[in-house]
Backbone as ProteinMPNN parsed JSONL, in Angstrom:
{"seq_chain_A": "XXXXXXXXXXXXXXXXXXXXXXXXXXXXXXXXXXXXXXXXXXXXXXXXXXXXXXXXXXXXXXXXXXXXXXXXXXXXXXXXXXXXXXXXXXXXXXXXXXXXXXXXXXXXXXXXXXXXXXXXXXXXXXXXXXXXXXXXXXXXXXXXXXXXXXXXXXXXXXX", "coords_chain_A": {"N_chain_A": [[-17.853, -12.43, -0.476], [-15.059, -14.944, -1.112], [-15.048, -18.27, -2.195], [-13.049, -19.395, -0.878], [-10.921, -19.838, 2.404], [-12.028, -17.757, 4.454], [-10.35, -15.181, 6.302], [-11.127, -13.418, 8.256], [-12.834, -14.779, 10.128], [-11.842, -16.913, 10.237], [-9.073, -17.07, 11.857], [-9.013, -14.368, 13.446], [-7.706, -12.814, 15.854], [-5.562, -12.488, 14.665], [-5.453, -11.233, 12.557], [-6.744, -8.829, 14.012], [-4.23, -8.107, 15.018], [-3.114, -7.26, 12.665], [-4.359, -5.49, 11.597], [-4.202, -3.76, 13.562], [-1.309, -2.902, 13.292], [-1.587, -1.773, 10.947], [-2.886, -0.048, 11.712], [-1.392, 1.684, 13.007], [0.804, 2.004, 11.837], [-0.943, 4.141, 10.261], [-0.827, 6.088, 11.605], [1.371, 7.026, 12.172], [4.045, 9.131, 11.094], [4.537, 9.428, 8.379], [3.64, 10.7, 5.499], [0.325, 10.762, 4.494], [-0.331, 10.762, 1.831], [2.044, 9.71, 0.273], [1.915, 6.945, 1.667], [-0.8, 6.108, 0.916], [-0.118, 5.616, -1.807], [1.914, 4.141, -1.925], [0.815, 2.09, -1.395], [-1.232, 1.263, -3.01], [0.79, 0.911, -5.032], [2.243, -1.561, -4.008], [0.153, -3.361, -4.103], [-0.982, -3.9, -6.63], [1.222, -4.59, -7.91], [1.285, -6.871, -6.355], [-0.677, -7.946, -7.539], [-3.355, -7.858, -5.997], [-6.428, -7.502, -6.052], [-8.345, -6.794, -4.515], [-6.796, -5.32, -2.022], [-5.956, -3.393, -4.108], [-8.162, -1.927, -5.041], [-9.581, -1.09, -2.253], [-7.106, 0.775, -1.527], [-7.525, 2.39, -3.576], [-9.769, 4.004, -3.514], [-8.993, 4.653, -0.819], [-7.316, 6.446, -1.089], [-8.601, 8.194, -2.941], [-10.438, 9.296, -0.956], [-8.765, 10.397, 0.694], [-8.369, 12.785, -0.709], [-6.541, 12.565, -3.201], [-5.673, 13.37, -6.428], [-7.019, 11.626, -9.276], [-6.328, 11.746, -11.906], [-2.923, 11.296, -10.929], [-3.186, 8.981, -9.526], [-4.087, 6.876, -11.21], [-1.994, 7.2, -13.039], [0.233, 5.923, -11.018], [0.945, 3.064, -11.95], [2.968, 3.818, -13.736], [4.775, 5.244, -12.478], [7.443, 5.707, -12.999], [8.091, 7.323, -15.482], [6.339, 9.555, -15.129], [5.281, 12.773, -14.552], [3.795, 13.637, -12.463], [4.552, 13.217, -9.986], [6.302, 13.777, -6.937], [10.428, 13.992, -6.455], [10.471, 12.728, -3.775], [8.547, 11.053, -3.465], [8.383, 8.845, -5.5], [10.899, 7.982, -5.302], [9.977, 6.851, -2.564], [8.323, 4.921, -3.956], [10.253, 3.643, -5.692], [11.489, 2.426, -3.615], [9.268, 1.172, -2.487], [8.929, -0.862, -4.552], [11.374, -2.581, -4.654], [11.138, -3.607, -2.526], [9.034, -5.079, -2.497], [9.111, -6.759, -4.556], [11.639, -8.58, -4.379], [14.508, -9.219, -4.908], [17.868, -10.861, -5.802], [19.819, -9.174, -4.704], [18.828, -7.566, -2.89], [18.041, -4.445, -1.412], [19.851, -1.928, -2.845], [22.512, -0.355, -2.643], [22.522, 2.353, -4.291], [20.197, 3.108, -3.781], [18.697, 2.876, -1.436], [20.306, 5.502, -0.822], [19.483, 7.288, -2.029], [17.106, 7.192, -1.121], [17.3, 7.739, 1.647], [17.628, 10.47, 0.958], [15.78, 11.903, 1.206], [14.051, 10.781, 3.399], [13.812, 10.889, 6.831], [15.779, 9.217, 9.103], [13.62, 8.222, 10.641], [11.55, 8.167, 9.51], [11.72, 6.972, 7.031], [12.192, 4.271, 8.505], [9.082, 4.24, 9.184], [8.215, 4.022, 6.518], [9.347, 1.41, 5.515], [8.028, -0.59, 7.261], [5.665, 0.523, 6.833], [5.559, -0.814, 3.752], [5.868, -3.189, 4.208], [3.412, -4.124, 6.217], [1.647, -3.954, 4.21], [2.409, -5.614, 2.024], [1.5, -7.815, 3.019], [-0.999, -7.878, 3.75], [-1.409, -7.954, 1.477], [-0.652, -10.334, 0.132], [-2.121, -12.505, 2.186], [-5.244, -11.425, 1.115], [-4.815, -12.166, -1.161], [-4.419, -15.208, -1.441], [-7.478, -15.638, 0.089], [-9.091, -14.715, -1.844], [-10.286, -12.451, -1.483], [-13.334, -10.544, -2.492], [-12.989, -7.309, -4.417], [-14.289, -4.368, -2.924], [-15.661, -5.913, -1.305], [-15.934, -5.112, 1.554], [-16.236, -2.64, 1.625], [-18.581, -0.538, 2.668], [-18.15, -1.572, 5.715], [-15.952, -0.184, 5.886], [-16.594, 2.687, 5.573], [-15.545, 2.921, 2.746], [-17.211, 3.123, 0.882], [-18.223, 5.647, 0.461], [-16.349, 7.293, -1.551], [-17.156, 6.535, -3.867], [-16.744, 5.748, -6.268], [-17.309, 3.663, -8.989]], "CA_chain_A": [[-16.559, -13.063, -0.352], [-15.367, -16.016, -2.359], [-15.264, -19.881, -1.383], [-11.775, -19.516, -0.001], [-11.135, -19.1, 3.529], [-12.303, -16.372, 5.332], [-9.303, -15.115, 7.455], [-11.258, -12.327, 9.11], [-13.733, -15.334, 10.68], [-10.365, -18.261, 10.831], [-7.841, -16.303, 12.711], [-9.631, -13.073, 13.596], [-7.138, -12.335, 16.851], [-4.287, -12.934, 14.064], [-6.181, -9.931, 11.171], [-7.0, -7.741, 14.551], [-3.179, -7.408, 15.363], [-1.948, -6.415, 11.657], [-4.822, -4.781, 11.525], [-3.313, -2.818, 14.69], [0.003, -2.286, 13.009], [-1.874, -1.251, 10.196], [-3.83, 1.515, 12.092], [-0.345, 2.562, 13.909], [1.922, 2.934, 10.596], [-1.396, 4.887, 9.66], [-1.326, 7.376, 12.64], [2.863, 7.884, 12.274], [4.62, 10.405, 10.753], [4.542, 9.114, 7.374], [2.718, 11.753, 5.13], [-0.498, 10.188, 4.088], [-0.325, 10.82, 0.473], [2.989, 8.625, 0.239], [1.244, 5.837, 2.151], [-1.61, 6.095, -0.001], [0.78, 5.444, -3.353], [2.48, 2.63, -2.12], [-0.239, 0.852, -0.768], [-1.196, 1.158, -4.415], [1.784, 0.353, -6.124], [2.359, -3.201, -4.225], [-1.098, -4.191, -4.325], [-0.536, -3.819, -8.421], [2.61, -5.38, -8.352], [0.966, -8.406, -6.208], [-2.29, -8.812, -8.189], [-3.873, -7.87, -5.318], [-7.648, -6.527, -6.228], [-9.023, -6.481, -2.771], [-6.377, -4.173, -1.564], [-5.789, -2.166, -4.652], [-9.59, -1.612, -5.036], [-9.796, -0.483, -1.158], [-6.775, 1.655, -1.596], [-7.565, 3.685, -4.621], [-10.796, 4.588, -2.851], [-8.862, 5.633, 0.343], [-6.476, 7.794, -1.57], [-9.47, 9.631, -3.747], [-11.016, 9.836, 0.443], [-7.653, 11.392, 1.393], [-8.195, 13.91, -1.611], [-5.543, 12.51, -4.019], [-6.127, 13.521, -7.72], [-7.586, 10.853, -10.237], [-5.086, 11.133, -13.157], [-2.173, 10.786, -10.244], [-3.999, 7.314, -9.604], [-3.765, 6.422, -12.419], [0.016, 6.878, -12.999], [0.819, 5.17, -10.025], [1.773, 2.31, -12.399], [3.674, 4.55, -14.695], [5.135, 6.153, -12.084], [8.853, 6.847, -13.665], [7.402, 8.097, -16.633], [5.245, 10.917, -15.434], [5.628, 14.066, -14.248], [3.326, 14.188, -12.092], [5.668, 12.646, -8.7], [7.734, 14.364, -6.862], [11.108, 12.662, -6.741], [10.318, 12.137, -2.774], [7.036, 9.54, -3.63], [9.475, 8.138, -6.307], [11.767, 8.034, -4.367], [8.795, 5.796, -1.721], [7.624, 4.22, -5.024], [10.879, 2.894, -5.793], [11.837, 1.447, -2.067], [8.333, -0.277, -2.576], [9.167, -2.035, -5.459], [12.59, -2.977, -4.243], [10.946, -4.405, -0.843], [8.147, -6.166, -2.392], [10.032, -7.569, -5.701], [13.086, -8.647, -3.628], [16.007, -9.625, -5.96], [19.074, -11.863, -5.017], [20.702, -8.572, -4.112], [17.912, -7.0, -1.624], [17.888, -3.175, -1.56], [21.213, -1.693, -3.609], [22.984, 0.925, -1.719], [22.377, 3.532, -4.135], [18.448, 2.754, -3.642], [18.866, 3.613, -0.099], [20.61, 6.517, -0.424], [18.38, 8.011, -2.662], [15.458, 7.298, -0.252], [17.858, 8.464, 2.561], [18.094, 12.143, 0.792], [14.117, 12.664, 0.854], [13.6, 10.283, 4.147], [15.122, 10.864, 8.08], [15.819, 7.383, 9.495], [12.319, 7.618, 10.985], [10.202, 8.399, 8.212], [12.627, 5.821, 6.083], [11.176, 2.818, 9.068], [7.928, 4.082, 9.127], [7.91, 3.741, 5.091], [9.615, 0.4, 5.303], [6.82, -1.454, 7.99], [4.289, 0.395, 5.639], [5.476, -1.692, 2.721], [6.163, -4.856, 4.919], [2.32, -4.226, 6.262], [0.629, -3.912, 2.923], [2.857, -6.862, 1.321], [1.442, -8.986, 4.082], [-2.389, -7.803, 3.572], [-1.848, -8.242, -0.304], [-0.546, -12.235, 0.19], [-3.472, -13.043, 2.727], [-6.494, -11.719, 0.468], [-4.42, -13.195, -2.626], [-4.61, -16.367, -0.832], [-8.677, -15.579, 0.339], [-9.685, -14.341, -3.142], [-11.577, -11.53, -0.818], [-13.451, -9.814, -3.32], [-13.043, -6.165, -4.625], [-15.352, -3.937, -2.359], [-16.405, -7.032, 0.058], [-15.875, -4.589, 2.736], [-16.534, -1.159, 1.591], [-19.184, -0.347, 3.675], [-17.515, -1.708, 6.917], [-14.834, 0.474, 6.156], [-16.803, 3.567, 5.199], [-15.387, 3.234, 1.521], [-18.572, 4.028, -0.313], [-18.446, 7.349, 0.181], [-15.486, 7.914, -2.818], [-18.174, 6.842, -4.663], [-15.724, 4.877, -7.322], [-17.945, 2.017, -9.087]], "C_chain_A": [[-16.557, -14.365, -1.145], [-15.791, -17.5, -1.547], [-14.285, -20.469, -0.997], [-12.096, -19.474, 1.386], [-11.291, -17.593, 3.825], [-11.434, -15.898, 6.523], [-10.256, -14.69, 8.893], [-12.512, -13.352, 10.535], [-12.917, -16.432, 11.168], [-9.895, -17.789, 11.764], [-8.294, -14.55, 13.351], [-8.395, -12.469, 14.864], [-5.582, -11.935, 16.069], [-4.68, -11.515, 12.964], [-5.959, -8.789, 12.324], [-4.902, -7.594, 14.823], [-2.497, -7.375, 14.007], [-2.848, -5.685, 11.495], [-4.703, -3.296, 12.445], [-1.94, -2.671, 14.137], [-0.335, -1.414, 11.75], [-2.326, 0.446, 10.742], [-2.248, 2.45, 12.605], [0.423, 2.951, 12.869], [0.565, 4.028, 9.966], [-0.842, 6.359, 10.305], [0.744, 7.371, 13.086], [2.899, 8.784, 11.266], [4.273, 10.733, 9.412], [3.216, 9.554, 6.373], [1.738, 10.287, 3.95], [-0.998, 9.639, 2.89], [0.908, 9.719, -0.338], [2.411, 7.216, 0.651], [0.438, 5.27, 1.284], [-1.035, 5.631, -1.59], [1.451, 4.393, -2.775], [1.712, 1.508, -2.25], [-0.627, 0.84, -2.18], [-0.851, 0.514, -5.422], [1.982, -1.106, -5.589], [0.963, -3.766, -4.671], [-0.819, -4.357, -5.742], [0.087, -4.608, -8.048], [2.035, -6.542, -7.4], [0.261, -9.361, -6.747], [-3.127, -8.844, -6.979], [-5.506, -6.91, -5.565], [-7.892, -6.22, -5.104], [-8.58, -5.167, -2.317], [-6.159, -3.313, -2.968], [-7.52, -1.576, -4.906], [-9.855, -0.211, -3.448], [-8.843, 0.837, -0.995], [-6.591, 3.017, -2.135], [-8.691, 4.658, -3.641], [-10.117, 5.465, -1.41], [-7.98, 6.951, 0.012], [-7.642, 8.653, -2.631], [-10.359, 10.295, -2.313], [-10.079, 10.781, 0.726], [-7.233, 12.884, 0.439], [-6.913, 14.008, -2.942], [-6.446, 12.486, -5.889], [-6.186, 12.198, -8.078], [-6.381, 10.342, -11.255], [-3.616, 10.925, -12.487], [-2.471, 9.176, -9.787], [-3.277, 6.71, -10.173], [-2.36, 6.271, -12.916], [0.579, 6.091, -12.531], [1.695, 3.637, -10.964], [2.507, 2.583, -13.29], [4.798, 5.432, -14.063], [6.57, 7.243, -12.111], [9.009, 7.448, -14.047], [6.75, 9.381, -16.502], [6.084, 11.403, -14.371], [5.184, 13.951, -13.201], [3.768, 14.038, -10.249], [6.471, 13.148, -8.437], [9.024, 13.517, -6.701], [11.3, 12.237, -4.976], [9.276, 10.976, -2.939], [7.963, 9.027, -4.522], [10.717, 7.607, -5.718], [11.039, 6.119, -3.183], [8.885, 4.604, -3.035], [9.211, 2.813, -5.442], [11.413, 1.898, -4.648], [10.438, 0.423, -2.045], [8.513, -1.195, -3.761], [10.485, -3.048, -5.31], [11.912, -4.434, -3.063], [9.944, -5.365, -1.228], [8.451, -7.11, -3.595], [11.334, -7.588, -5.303], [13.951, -9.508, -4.657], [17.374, -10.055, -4.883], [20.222, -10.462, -4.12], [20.19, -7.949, -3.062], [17.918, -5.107, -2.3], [19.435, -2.664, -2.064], [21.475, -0.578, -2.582], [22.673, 2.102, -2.401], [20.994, 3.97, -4.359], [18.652, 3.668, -2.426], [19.861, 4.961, -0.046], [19.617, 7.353, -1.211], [17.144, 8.579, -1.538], [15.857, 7.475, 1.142], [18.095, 10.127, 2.341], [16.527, 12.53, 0.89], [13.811, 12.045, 2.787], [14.202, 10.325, 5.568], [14.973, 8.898, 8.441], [14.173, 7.23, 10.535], [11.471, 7.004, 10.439], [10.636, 7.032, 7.34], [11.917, 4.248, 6.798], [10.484, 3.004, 9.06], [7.48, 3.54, 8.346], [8.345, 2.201, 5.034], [8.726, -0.301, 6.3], [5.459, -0.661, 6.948], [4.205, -0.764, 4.438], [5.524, -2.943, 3.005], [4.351, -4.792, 5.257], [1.55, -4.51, 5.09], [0.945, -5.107, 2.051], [2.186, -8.308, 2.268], [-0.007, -8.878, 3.843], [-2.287, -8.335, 2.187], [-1.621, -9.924, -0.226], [-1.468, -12.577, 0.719], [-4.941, -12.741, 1.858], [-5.893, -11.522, -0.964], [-4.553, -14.251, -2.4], [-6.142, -16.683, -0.529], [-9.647, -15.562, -0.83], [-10.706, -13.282, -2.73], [-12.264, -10.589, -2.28], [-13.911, -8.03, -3.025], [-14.372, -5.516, -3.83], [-16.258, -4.225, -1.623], [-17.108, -5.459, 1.175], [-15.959, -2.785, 2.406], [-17.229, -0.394, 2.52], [-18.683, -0.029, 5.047], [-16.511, -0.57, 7.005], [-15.001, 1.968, 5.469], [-16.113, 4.231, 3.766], [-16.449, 3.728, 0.323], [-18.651, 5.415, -0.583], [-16.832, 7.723, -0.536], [-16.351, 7.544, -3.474], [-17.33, 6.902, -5.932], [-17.021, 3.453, -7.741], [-17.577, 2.157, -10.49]], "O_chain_A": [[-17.537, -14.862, -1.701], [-16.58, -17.703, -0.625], [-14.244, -21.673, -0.741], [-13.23, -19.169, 1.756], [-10.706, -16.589, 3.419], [-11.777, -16.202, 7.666], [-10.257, -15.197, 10.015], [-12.913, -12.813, 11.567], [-13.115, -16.922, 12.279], [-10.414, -18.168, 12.814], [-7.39, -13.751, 13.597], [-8.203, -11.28, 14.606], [-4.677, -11.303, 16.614], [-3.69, -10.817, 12.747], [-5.219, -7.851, 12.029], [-4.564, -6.424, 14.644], [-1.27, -7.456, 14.057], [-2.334, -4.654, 11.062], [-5.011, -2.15, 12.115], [-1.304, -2.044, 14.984], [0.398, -0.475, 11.438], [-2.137, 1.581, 10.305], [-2.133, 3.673, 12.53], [0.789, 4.125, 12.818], [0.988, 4.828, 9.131], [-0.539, 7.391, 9.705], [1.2, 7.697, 14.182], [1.912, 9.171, 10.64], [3.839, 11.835, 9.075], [2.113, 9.008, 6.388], [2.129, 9.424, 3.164], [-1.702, 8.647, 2.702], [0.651, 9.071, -1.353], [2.506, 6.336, -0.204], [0.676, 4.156, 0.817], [-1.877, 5.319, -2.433], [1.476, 3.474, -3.594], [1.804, 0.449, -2.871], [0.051, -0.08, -2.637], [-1.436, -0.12, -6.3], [1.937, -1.989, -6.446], [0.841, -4.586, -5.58], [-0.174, -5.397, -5.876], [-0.512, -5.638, -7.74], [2.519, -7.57, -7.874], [0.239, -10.591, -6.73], [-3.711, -9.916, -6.823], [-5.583, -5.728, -5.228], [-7.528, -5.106, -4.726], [-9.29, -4.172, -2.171], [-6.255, -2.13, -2.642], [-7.601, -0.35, -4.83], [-10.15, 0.982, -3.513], [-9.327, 1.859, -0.509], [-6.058, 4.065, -1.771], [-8.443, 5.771, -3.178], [-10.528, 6.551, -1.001], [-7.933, 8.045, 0.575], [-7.343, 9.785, -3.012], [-10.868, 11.415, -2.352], [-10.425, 11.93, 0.998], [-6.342, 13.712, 0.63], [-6.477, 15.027, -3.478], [-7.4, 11.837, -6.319], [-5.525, 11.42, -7.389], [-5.786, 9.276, -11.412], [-2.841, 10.383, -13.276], [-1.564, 8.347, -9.874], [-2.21, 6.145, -9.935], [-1.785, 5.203, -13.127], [1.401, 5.41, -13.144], [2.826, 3.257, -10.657], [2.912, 1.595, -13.904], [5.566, 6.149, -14.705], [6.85, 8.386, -11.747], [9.776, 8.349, -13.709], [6.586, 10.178, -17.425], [6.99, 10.956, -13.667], [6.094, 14.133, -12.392], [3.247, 14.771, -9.409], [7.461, 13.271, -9.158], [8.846, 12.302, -6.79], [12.22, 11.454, -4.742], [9.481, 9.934, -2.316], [8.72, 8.473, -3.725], [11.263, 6.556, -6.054], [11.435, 4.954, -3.134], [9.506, 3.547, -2.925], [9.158, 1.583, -5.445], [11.7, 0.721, -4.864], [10.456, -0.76, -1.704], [8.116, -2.357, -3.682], [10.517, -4.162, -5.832], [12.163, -5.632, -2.932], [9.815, -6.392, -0.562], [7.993, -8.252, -3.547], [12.155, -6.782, -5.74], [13.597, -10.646, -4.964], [17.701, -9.72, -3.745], [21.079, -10.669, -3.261], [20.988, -7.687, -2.162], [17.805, -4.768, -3.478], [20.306, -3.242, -1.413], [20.633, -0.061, -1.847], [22.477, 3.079, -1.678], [20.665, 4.978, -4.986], [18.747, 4.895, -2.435], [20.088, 5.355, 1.098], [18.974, 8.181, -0.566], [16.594, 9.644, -1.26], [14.949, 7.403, 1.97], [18.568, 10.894, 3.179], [16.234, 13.677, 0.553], [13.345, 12.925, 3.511], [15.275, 9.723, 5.599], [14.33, 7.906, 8.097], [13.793, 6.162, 11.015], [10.854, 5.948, 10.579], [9.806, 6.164, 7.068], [11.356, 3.366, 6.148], [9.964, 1.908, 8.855], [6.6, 2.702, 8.545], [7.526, 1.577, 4.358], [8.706, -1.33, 5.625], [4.51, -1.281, 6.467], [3.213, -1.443, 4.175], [5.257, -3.81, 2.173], [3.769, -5.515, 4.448], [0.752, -5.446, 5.146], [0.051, -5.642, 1.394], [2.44, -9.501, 2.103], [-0.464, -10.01, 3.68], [-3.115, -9.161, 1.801], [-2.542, -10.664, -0.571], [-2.176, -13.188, -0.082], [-5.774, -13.647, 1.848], [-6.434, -10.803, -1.804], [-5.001, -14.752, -3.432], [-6.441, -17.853, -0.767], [-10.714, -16.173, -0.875], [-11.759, -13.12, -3.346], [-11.462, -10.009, -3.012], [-14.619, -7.523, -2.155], [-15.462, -6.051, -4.037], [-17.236, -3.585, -1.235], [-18.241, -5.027, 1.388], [-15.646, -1.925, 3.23], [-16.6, 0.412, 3.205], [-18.658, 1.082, 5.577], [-16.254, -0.05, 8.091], [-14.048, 2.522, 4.922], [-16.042, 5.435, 3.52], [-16.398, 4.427, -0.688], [-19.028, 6.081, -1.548], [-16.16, 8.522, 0.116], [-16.676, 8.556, -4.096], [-17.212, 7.942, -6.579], [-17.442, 2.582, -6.981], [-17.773, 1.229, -11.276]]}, "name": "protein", "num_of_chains": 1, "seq": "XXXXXXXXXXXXXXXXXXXXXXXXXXXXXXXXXXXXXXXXXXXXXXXXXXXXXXXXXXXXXXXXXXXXXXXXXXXXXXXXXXXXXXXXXXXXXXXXXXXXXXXXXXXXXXXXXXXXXXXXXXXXXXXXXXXXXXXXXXXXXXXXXXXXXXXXXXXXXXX"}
């Protein structure tokens, strides 16, 4: 870790309960492979290594192809998305690059024709969770793969 603070040793009662909202938007509805691509795409779009490091690894754990990865920051461009994760992909860029206008209406309807109003809040506290991990170890400077181990990331076996 760097020579920032250390949240997980500062505030530890304050990490264990997003770390509990974290585990609960894991274990809803919200298909895993979508989850896995956002968490992705903000970390990118924050400059977040820590979490995009930890998340590539959990989406090649959860069995997500390589050259889909990889897209993730291309993701208009390619093929390889259906237009439901595009669909995700774009509501995360909306929610975590917030503009004077917020989410446009025909954003949300878009991501109302792929999403029921469950799946639609599950996906929106996913991207509010992960925008909130990416500011705290942007703020820590936690480094890439600190915590691999702890969090049984070694085994994607990414270096």
């Amino acid at each position: 870790m760097s020579n920032r603070v250390n949240l997980f040793q500062t505030v530890p009662a304050l990490i264990k309960t997003l770390g509990d909202a974290s585990q609960a938007s894991h274990a809803s509805s919200l298909d895993i492979g979508i989850k896995n691509l956002v968490d992705i795409r903000a970390s990118q779009l924050n400059g977040c290594a820590f979490c995009l490091d930890m998340h590539v690894k959990q989406a090649k754990l959860h069995g997500e192809r390589e050259l889909r990865i990889y897209h993730v920051a291309i993701w208009r461009e390619s093929p390889l998305f259906t237009a439901k994760e595009k669909a995700a992909l774009a509501l995360c860029e909306a929610l975590t690059k917030l503009d004077a206008h917020g989410v446009s209406d025909e954003l949300y309807r878009e991501a109302r024709e792929h999403f029921s109003e469950v799946e639609l809040s599950e996906l929106a506290f996913s991207i509010a969770i992960i925008n909130s991990w990416n500011r705290l170890m942007v703020l820590s400077q936690t480094l890439p793969g600190a915590l691999d181990k702890a969090y049984g990331l070694d085994r994607a076996h990414l270096e």
